[in-house]
N, C-alpha and C positions, 0 to 999 in steps of 0.2 A: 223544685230546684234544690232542696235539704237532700235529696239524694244526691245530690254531686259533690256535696262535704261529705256524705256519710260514708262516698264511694272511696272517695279519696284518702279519707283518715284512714280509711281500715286498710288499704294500701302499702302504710306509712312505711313497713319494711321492706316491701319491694321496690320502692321509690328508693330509701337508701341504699340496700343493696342495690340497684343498677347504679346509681352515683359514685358507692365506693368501688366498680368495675369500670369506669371511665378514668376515674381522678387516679387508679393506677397504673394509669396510660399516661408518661411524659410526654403530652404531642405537644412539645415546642417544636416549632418547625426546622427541620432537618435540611441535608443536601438531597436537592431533587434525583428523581433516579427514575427509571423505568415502573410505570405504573403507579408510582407515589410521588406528584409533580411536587409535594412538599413536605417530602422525606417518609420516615418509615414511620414512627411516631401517629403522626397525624391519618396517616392512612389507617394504621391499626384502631384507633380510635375512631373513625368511621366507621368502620368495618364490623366492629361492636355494637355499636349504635344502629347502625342495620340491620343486624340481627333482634337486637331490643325490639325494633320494629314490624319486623315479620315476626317474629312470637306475637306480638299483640293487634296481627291479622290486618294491619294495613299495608299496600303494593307501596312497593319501596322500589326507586331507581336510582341506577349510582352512575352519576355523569363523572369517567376518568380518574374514582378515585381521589376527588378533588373536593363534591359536593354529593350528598345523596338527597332525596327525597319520597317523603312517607305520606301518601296521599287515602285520605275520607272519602269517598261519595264522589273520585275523580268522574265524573258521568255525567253528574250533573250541573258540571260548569263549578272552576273552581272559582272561588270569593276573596277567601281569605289564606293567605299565606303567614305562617307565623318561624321568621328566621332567626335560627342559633348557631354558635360558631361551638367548635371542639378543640377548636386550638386555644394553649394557652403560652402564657411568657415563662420564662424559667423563674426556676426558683434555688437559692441560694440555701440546702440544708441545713448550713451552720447556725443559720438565723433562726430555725421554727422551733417552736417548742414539740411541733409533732413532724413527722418524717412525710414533706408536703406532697406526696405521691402515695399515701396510703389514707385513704380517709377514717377519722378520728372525729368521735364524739365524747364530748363531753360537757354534761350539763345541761344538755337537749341543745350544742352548739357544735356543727360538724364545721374539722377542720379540713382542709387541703388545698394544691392548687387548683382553682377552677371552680369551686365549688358556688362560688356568686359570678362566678367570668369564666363562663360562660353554661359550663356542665350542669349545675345546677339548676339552673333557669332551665336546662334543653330536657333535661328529665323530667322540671315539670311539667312543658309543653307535651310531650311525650304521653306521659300520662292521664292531663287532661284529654289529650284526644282521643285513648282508649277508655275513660272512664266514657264520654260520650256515645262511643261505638258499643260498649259492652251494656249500658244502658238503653240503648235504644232509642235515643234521643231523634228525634226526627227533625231532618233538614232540610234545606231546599234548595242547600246549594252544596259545592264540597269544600275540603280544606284541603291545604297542603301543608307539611311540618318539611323545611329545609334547615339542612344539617350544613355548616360550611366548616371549613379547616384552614382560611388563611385572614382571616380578621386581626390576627396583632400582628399583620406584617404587610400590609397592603390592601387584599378585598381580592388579590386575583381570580381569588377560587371563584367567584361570582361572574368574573370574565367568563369563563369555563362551563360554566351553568347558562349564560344564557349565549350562548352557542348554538344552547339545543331548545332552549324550552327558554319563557317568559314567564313574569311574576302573575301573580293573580294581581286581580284589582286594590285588593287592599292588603298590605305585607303591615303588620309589627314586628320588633324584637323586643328580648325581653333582656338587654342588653344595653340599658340603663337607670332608669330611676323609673321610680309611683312617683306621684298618677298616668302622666304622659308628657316623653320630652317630644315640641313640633320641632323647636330652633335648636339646631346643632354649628356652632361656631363651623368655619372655613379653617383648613389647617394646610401647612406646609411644610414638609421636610426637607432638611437644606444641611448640605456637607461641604465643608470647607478642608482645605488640602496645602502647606508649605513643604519647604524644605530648608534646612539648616546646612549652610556650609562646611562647617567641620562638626565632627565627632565631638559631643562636648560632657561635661559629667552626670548629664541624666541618659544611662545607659538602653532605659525603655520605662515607658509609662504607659498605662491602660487605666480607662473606666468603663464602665457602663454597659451591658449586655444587650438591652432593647433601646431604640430612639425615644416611644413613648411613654418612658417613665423618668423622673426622676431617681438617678446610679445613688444606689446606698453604698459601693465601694468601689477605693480607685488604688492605684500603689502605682510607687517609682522605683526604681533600681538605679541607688548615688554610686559614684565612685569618686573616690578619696574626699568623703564630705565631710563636714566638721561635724562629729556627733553631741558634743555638749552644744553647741550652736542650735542645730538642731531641737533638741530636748528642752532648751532654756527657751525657743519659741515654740514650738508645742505647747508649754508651760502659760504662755503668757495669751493664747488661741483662745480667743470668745465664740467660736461657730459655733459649739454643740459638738463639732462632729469629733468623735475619737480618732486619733492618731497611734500608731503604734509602731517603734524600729526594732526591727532584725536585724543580726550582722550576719551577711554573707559568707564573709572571708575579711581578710587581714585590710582589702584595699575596698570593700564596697557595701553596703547595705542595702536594705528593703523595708519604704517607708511606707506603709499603707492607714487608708481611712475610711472610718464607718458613719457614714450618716444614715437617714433615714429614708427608703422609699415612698416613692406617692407617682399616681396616674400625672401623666402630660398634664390632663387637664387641670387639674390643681395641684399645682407643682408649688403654691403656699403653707401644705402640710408637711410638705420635704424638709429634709435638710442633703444639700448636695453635696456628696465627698468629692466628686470631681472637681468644683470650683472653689470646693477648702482647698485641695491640696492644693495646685496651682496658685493659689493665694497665698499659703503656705509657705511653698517653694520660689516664689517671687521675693517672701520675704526675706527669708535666707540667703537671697541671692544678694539684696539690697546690703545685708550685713558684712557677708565672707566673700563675695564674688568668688565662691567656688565654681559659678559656669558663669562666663562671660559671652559663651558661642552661643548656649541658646536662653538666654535672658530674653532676648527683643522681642521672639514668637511667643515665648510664656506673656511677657508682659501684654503683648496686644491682645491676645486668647482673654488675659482677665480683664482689659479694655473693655471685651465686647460681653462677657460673659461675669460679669463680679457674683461671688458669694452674696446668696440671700436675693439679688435681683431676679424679679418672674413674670415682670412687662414688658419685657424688650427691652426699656429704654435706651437703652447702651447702646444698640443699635436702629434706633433712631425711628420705631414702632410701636411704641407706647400708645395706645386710645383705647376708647371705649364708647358704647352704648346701649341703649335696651335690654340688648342680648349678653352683655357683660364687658369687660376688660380683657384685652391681648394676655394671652401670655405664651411665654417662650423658655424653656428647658433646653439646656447643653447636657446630652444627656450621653454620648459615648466618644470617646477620647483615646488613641493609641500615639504614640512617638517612640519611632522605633529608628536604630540609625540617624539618616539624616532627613526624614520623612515626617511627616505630623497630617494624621489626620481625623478631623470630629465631625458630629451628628449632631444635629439642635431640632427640635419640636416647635413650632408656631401655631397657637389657635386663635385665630381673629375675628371680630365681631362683625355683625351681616351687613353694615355701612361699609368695609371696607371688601377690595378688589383680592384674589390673587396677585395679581400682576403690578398691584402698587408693593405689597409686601416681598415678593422678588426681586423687584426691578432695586427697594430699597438695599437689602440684602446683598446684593449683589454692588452698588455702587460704595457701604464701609466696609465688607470685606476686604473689596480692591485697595483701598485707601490705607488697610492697611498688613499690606503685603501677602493674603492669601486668597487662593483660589475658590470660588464657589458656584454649586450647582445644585438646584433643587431636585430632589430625588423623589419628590411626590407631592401631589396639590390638588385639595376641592376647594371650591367655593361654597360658602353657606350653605346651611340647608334649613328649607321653612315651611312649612306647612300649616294653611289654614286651621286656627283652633276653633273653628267654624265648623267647617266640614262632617258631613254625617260621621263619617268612621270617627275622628276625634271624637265627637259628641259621641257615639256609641259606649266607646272606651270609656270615657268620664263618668256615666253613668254606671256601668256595672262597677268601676270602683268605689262612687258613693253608696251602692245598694249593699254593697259587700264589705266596704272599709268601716262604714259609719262615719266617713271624715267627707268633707267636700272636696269635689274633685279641680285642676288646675291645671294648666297646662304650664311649661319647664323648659326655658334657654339653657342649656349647657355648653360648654368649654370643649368637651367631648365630644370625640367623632363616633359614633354606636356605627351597628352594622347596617343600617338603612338609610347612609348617609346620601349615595347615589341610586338611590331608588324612589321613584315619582313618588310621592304621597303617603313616602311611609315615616312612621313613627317610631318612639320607643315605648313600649310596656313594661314597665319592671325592669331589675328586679331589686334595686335598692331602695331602700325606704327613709324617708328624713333626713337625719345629721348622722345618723352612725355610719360609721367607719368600718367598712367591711374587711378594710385590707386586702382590697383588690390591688393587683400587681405588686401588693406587698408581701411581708413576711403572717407567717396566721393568716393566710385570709381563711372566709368564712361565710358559712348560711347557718340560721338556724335551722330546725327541726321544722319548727312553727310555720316560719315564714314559709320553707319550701313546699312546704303543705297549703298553705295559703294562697301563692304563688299560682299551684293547682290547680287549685279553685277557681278563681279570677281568671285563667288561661280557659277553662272550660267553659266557664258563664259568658266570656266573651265571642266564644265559637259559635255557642247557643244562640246568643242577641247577634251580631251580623249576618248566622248562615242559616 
């Protein structure tokens, strides 16, 4: 088995090279169109990835341009399925120290987006399962490596896959943390929707890009606002988050704010500029009643959503158990005219329903004047830390980590969240802070090579 490290290290710049040929692929997902059901981006990034894969001699099929798959030993009954996604969330230039679409190393630390979410990980799987094929490693059953392109926006691409084809018996991803998550909290996305009677002095307001992160910036466009008013509560702002005014013109400005990003799932490492600014601008409004027309929708918006809160509470979903504590992110925001409407994240613990966390959603929304509709919902997902596969996986990462292995509740929905008995394998490790979905994200060198490793030792012991 020292040959599958030995295989791998010496790899190390082919492995980066195909990483930095993905990561400069912006596949955030796109407007659908002919033959690229989730833009152009993402397709193109498949499409790459497919070829990675026929250079390294395994049958690759491409269901729709949606999802591909790169099959071992398909003949002899597949076993193991190991699924990666190649879409990723945007990313915000201004913010990186390196240009998150060209991947950067420094320090034996590669930067860019995707490179731990999700590209990263797929490259290692990748070449775990050409180091075993080029080795000769004999098996008894076969593998599949599936490639997907819409996991930070739903999972549809998976609809689309099995249309045609079914998983293997035992699927991992490598599309969240060491050792092995079984429990993946239950989530639900929920859009809420007013309207303001008249025209009033906030001319448009936007935050937030994706639903499942916490928006590190948000801005408003005032007209005829008190600018020292303004400046002299910004002055007096304990968020963290920075604020900063533009003048427009003679009659309006542009008030914008930076907090900090973080994954839905711990939206306690954030800092939200959505829910400063609206706190913000509530406070101002308390002061100068510069907008009397739409006070009432801000004020319920911070009603249900205050700065700093990440349990729901405010809306009336606060628990916890085993498997952790609620939490809940307002994470996109536009008012435009006389129209408002946002996006909120819910991840709830496996004691609790879908359909209680709806049904409550649904009844203070109403309560307090705005429309709501869930735009997507699983229930828990749990898996025996029993089960041979579990028990498989645990083991080759005690033989290989030198740490003991554990099974992992998370808050997080990975890509095997609607898939019977599947897990996550990697690729986070510990307490660090990869800066996924944030600004810098990051793999190491090490790790990705490691990564490798573990992906192939595990092919070996199941198949």
């Amino acid at each position: 088995m020292n040959d599958i490290k030995d295989y791998i290290y010496s790899k190390k710049d082919e492995i980066t090279d195909a990483l930095s040929e993905l990561v400069s692929i912006p596949s955030v997902m796109g407007e659908a169109e002919e033959g690229a059901p989730f833009g152009k981006e993402p397709k193109r990034a498949l499409l790459k990835m497919a070829r990675l894969c026929e250079e390294s001699g395994l049958k690759v099929t491409n269901y729709e341009n949606a999802v591909i798959c790169a099959d071992l030993y398909p003949e002899k009954g597949l076993e193991l399925g190991i699924l990666c996604h190649l879409d990723v969330v945007p990313a915000n230039s201004e913010n990186w120290s390196t240009d998150p679409f060209e991947l950067a190393e420094r320090n034996g630390v590669l930067y860019g987006r995707g490179t731990i979410d999700d590209k990263g990980p797929a490259v290692a799987a990748l070449y775990a399962l050409k180091c075993v094929k080029e080795l000769d490693i004999p098996l008894k059953k076969g593998v599949r490596l599936i490639f997907g392109t819409n996991e930070e926006n739903g999972s549809a691409d998976l609809d689309i896959y099995k249309k045609y084809d079914k998983f293997p018996p035992k699927v991992f991803t490598p599309d969240g943390s060491f050792p092995v998550i079984n429990i993946e909290k239950g989530m639900m996305r929920g859009k809420f929707s007013g309207s303001i009677s008249e025209n009033g002095s906030i001319l448009s307001m936007s935050g937030g890009m994706v639903i499942n992160a916490v928006t590190d910036s948000a801005s408003a466009v005032l007209r005829s606002a008190d600018r020292e008013a303004l400046l002299d509560e910004i002055s007096r702002d304990t968020s963290g988050v920075n604020f900063k005014l533009v003048q427009i013109d003679e009659n309006s400005l542009e008030i914008s704010a930076e907090g900090k990003a973080a994954h839905a799932s711990t939206p306690e490492s954030g800092k939200n500029a959505l829910t400063a600014l609206i706190s913000l601008l509530n406070r101002i409004n308390k002061r100068t009643s510069f907008d009397c027309k739409q006070r009432s929708i801000l004020h319920n918006i911070e009603k249900l959503f205050p700065f700093g809160e990440t349990d729901g509470n405010s809306l009336g979903l606060k628990c916890s158990d085993s498997s952790g504590t609620l939490t809940c992110v307002f994470s996109k925001f536009a008012m435009t005219g006389r129209t408002v409407t946002g996006h909120f994240d819910v991840r709830f613990p496996i004691s609790v329903k879908l359909s209680e966390v709806r049904e409550k959603c649904r009844s203070i929304f109403s309560e307090n004047g705005l429309e709501f509709e869930m735009t997507l919902g699983d229930e828990p997902h749990v898996v025996d830390e029993n089960s041979d596969f579990v028990q498989q996986l645990l083991s080759v990462y005690e033989e290989n980590e030198g740490e003991k292995g554990y099974c992992v509740a998370i808050g997080g929905g990975t890509y095997v969240h609607d898939i019977e008995g599947g897990v996550a394998f990697g690729a986070e490790r510990g307490s660090t802070d990869y800066h996924m979905h944030g600004d810098n994200e990051f793999i190491t060198v090490e790790e990705l090579l490691r990564d490798s490793v573990l992906f192939a030792k595990a092919i070996v012991r199941i198949c």
